[in-house]
Backbone as numpy.savetxt, mean C-alpha at the origin, in Angstrom:
# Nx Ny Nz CAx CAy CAz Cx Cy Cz
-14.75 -7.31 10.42 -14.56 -5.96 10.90 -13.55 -5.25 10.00
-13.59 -4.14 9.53 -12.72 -3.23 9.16 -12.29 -2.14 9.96
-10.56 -2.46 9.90 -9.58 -1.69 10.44 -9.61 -0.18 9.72
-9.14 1.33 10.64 -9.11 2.20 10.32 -7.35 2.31 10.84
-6.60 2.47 10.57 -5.02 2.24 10.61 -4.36 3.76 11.50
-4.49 3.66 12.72 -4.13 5.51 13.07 -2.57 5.41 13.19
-2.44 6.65 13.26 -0.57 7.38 13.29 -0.29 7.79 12.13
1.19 8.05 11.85 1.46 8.47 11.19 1.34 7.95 9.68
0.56 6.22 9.72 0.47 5.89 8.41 -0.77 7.03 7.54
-1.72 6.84 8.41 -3.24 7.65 7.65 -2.92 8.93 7.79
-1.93 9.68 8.06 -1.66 11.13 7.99 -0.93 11.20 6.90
-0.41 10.58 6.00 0.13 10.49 5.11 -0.50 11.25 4.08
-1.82 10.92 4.04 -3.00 11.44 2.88 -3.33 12.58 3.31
-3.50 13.44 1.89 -3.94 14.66 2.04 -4.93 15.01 2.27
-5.56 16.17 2.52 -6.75 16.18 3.06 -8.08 15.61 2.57
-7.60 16.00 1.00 -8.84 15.97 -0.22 -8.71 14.50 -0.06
-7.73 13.21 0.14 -7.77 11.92 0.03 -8.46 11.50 1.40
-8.18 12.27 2.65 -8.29 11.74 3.77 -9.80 12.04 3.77
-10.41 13.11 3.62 -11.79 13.54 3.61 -12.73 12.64 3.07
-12.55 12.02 1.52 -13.14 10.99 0.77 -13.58 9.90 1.32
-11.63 9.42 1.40 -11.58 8.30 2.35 -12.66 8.42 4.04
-12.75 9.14 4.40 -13.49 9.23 5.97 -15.02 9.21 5.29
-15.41 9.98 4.90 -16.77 10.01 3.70 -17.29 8.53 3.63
-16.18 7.71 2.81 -16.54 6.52 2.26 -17.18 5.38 3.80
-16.20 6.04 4.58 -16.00 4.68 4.99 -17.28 4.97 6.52
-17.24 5.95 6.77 -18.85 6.08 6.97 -20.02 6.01 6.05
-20.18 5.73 5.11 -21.05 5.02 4.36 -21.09 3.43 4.61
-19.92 2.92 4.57 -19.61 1.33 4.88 -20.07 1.18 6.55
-19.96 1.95 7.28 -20.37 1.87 8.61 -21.94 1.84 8.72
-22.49 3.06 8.03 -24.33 3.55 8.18 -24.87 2.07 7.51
-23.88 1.39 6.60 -24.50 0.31 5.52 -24.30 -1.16 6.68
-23.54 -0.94 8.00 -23.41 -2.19 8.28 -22.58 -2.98 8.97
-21.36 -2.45 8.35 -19.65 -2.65 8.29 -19.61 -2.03 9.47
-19.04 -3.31 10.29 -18.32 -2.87 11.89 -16.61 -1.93 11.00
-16.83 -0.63 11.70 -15.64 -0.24 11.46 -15.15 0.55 12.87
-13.48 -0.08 13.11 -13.13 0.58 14.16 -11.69 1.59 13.90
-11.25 2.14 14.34 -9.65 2.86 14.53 -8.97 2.31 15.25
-7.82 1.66 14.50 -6.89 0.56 15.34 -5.57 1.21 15.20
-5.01 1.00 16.45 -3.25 1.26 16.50 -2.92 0.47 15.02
-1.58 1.24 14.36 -0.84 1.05 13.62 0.38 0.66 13.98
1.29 -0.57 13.29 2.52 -0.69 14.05 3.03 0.37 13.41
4.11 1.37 14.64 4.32 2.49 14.07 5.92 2.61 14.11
6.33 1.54 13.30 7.74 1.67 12.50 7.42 1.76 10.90
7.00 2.88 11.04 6.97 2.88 9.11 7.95 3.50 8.38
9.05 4.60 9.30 10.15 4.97 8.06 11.08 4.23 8.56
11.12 2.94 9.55 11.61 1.58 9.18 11.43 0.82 8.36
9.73 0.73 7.97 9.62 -0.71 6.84 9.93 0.36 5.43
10.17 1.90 5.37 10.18 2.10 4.38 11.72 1.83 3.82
12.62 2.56 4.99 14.05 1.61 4.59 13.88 0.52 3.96
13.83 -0.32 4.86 14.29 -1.97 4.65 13.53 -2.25 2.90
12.19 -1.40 3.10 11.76 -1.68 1.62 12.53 -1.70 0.42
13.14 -0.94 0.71 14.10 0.15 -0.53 15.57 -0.98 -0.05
15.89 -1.66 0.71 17.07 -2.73 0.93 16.61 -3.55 0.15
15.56 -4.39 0.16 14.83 -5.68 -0.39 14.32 -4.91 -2.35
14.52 -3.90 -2.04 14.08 -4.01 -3.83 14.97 -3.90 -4.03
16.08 -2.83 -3.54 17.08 -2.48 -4.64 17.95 -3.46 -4.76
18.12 -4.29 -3.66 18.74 -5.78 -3.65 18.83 -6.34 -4.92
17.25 -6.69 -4.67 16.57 -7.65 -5.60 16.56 -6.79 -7.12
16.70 -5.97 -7.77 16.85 -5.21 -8.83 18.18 -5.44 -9.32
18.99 -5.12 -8.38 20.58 -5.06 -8.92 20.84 -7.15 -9.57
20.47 -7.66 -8.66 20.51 -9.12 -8.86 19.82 -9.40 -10.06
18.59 -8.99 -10.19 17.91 -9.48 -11.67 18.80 -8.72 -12.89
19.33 -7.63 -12.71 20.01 -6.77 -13.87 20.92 -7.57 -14.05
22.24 -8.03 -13.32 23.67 -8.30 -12.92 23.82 -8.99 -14.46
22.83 -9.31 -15.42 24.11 -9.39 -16.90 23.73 -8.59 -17.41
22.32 -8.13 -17.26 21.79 -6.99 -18.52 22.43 -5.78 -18.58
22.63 -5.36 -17.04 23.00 -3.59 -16.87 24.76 -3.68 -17.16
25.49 -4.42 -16.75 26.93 -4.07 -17.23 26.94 -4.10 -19.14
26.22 -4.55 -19.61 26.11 -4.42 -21.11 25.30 -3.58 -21.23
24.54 -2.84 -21.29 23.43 -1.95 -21.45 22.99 -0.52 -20.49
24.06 -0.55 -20.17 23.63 0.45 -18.69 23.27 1.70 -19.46
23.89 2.49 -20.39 23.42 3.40 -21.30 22.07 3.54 -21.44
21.40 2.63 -21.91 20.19 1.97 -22.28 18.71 2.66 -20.96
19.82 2.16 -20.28 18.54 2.41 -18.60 18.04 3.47 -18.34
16.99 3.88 -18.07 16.51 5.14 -17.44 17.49 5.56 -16.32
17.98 7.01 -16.39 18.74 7.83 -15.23 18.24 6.60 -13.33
16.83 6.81 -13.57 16.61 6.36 -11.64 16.46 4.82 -12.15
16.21 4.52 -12.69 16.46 2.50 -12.70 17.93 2.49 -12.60
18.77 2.94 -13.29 20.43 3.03 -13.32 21.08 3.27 -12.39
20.49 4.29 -11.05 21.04 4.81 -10.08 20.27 3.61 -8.97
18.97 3.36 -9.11 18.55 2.02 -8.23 19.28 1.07 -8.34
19.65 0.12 -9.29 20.42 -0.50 -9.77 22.08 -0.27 -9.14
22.93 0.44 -9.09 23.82 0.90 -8.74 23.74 0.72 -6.99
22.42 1.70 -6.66 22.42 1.06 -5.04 22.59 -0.49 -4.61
21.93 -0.44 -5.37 21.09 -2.24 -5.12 22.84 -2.94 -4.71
23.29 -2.73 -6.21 24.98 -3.23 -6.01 25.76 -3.20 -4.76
25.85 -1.91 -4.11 26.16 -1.87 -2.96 25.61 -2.56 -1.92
24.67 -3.31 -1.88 24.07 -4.22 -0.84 24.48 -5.35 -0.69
24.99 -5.66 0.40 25.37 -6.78 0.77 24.60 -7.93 0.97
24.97 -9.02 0.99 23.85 -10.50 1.36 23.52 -10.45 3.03
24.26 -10.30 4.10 23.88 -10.46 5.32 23.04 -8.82 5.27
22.74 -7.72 4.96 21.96 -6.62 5.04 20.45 -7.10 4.40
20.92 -7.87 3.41 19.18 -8.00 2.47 18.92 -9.41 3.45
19.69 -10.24 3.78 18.64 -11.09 4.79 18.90 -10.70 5.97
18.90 -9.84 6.81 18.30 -8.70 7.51 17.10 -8.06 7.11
17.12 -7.66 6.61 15.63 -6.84 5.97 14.51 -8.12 5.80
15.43 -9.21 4.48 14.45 -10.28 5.20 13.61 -10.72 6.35
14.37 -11.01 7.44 14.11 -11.28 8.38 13.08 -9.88 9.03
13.81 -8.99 8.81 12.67 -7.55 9.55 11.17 -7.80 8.66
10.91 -8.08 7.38 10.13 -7.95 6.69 8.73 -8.65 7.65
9.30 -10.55 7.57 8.90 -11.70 8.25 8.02 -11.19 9.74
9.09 -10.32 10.67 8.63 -10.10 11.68 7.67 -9.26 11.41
7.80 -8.10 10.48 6.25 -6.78 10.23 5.44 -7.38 10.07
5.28 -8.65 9.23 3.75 -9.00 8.33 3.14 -10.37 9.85
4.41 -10.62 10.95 4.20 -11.21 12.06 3.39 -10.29 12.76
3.94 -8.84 13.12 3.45 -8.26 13.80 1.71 -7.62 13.15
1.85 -7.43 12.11 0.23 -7.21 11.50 -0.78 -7.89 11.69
-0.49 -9.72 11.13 -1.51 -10.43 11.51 -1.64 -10.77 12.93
-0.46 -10.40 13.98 -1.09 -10.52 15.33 -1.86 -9.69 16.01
-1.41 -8.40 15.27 -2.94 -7.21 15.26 -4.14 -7.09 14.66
-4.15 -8.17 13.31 -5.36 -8.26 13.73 -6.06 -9.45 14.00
-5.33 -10.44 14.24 -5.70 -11.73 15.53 -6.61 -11.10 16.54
-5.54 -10.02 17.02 -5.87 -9.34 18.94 -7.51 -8.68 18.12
-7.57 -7.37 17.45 -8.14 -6.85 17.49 -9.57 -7.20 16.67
-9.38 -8.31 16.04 -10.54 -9.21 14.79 -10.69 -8.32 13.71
-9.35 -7.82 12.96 -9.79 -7.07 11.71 -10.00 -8.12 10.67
-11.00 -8.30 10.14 -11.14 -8.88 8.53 -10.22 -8.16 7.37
-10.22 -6.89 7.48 -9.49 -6.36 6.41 -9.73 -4.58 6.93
-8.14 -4.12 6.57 -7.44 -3.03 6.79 -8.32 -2.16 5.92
-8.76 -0.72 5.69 -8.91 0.04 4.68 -8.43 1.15 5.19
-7.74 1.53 3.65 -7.42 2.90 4.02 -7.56 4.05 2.55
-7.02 5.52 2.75 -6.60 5.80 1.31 -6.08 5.17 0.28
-6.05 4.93 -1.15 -5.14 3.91 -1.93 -4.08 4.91 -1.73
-4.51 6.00 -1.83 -3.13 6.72 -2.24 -3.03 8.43 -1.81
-1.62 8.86 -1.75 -1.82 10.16 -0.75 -2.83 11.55 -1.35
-3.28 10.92 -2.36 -4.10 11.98 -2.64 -4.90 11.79 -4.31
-5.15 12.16 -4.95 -5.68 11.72 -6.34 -4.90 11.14 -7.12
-5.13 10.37 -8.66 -4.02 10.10 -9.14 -3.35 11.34 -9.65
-2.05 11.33 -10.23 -1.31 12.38 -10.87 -2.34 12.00 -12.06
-1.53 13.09 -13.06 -2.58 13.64 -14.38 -1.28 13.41 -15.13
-1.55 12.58 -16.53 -0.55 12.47 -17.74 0.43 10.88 -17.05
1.17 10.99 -17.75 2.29 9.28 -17.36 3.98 9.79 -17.14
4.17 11.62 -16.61 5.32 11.49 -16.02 5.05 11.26 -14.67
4.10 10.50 -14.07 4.25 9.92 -12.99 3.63 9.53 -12.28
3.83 8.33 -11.58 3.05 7.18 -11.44 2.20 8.01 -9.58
2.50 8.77 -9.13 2.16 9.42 -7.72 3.10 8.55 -6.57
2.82 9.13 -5.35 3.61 8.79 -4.52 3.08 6.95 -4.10
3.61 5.87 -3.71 3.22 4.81 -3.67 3.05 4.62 -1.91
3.38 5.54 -1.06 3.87 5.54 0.13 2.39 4.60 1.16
1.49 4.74 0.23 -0.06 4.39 0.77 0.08 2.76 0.74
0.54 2.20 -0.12 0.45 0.62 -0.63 1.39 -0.06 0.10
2.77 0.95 0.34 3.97 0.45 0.58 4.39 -0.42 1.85
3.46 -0.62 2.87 3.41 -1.53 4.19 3.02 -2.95 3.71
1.94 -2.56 2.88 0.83 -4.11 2.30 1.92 -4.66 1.25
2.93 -4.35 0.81 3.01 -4.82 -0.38 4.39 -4.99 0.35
4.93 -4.66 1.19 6.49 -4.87 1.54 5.63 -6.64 2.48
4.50 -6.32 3.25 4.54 -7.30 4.27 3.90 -8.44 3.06
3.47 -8.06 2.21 3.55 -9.56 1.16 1.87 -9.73 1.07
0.66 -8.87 1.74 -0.66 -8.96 1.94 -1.50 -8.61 0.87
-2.56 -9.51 0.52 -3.36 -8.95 -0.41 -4.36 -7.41 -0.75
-4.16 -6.77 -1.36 -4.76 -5.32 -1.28 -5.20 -5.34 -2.70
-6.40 -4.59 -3.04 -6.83 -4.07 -3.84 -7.38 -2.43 -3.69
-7.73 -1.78 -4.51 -8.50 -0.59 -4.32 -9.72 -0.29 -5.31
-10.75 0.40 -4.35 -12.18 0.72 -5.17 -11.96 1.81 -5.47
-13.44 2.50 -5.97 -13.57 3.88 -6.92 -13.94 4.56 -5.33
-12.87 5.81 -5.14 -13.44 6.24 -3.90 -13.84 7.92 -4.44
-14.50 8.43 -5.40 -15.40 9.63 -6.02 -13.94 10.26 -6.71
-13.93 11.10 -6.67 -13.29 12.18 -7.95 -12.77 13.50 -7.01
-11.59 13.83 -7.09 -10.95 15.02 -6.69 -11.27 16.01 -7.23
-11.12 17.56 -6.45 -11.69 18.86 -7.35 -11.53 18.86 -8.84
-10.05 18.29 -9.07 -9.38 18.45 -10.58 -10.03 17.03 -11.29
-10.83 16.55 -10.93 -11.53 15.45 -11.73 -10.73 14.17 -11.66
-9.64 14.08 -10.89 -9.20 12.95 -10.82 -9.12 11.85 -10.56
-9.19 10.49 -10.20 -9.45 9.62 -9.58 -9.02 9.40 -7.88
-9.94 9.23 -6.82 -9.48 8.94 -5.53 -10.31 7.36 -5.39
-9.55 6.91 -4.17 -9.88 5.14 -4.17 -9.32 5.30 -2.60
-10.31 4.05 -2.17 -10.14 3.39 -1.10 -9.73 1.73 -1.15
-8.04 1.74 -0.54 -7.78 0.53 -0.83 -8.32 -0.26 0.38
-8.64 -1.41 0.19 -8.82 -2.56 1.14 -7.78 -3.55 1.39
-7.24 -3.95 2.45 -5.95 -5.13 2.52 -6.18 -6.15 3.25
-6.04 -7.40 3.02 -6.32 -8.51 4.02 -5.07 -9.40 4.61
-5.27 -10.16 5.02 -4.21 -10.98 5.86 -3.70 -11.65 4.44
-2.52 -12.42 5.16 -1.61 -12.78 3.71 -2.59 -14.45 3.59
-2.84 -14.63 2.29 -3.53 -15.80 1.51 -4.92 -15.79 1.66
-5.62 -14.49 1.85 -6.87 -14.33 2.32 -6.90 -13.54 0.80
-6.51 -14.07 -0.34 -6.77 -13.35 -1.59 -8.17 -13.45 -2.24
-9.07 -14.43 -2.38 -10.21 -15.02 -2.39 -11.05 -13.90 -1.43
-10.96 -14.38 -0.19 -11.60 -13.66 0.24 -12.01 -11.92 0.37
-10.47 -11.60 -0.17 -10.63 -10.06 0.18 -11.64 -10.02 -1.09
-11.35 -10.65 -2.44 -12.32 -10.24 -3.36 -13.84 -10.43 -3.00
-13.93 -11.60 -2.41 -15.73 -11.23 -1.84 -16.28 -10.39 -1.38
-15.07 -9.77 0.23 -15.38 -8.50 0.33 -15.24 -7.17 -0.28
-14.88 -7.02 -0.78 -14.13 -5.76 -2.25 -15.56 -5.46 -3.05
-16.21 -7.14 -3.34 -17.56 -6.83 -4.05 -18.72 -6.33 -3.24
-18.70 -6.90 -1.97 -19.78 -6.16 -0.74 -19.65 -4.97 -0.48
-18.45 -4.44 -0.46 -18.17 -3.23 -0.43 -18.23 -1.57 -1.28
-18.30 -2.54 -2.23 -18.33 -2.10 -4.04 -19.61 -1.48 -4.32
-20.47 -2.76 -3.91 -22.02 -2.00 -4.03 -22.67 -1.72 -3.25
-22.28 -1.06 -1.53 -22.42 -0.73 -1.30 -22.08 0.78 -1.77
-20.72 0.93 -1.63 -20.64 2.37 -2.13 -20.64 2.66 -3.36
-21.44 2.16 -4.41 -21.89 2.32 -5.98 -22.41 3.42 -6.23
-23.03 4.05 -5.56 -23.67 5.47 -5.49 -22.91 6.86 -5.30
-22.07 6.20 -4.47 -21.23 7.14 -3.80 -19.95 8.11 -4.90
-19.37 7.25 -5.85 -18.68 7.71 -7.00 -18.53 7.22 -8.53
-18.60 8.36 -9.38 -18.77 7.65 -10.69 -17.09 6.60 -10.83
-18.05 6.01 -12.10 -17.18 4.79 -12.63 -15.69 5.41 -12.62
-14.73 4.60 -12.50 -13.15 4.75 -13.06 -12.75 4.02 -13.92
């Protein structure tokens, strides 16, 4: 079964992403695919904190010989991440630890309860950006990838401005194998639906 994720996570995406995304995934439904709309655990500008505890943590720690010799060197926001990170204490980052443990607890017991095979949603809040000052907002990935779960994303058609839109898929944590089997069922099913990326 595929999960449709409601609240404030799938409002995230803009219309032109959310529209695609709804598009697509009634195609995956007409083709077959049990798809339902499932509650979202809805602490997300909680896991987005704690996210930003556990990287910048973990950033400042991997720097700790490079950046006191080289700090010049660093990009302005790696330098200022870095700098946070410093300020973090060990009992705060295993806190967040521990919060992390319980989110990716509370996910797979949702979809235990509810029998999701795998989550889909927008990859991302809206097309990619255009050029390499910037990578777009990550806010779409940022639950799957804090709770440690396998995700990929397909070709989900092309934005007005020709850009790339995608529908990511996410599965339970070590279900990496598998999400790729489904990723490919899914794939050609909606092969028609948008040119190549």
């Amino acid at each position: 079964m595929l999960g449709i994720p409601l609240g404030s996570y799938l409002d995230r995406a803009d219309a032109e992403a959310r529209s695609s995304f709804e598009e697509r995934a009634g195609r995956l439904e007409a083709a077959g695919f049990t798809v339902r709309r499932m509650p979202f655990p809805d602490d997300f500008d909680r896991v987005v904190a704690e996210r930003l505890v556990i990287g910048r943590y973990e950033l400042a720690r991997t720097h700790a010989v490079w950046f006191p010799r080289y700090a010049e060197r660093y990009r302005a926001q790696t330098a200022e991440a870095i700098r946070q990170g410093q300020r973090i204490g060990d009992d705060a980052y295993a806190a967040a630890l521990r919060e992390r443990a319980a989110f990716r607890d509370r996910l797979v017991a949702a979809m235990d309860r509810d029998g999701i095979d795998l989550w889909i949603t927008p990859a991302a809040t809206g097309p990619a950006p255009f050029g390499l000052k910037s990578t777009g907002d990550s806010v779409m990935s940022l639950p799957w990838s804090y709770a440690g779960v396998p995700a990929l994303a397909l070709p989900a058609g092309r934005a007005a401005d020709s850009l790339p839109l995608g529908m990511q898929c996410v599965a339970r944590p070590g279900a990496d194998e598998r999400l790729l089997g489904w990723a490919l069922d899914m794939e050609s099913t909606l092969a028609g639906s948008s040119a190549p990326v």
